[in-house]
C-alpha angles and dihedrals in degrees: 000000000000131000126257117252087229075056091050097048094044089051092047084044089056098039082056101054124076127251126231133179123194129219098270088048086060106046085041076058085045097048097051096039087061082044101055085040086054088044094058095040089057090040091064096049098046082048086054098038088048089045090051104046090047082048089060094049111092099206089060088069095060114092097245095048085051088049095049096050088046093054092041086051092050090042094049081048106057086047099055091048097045078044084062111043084045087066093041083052097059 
């Protein structure tokens, strides 16, 4: 499906004219930027402390329980993606 040619001249319009952000603009791109910083940092203490509490149970080391986890992971995965594209789609 090709682009309109009004599409085209407003995205060539908007491509030619500056772009200026104020001072709130700025410190909204500061303030998610620490957040998404926050949000990796916990992320990767909820990942360890996770790691660590199926590491103490004794069922997790054997190789179903590995498998299933494997399977439940990829399939959560898959979900979450397709989840995703879903929402870029509309």
């Amino acid at each position: 499906m090709l682009p309109s040619t009004e599409a085209i001249c407003q995205f060539c319009v908007a491509l030619a004219t500056p772009f200026r952000p104020n001072k709130r603009m700025a410190k909204n791109k500061q303030l998610v930027l620490i957040a998404e910083l926050a949000l990796v940092l916990a992320g990767v203490f909820v990942f360890r402390g996770l790691w660590m509490l199926l590491d103490s149970v004794e069922f997790m080391h054997t190789p179903i329980a590995l498998w299933l986890s494997l399977f439940v992971g990829s399939g959560v995965t898959v979900w979450a993606i397709r989840c995703l594209m879903k929402q870029e789609g509309k």
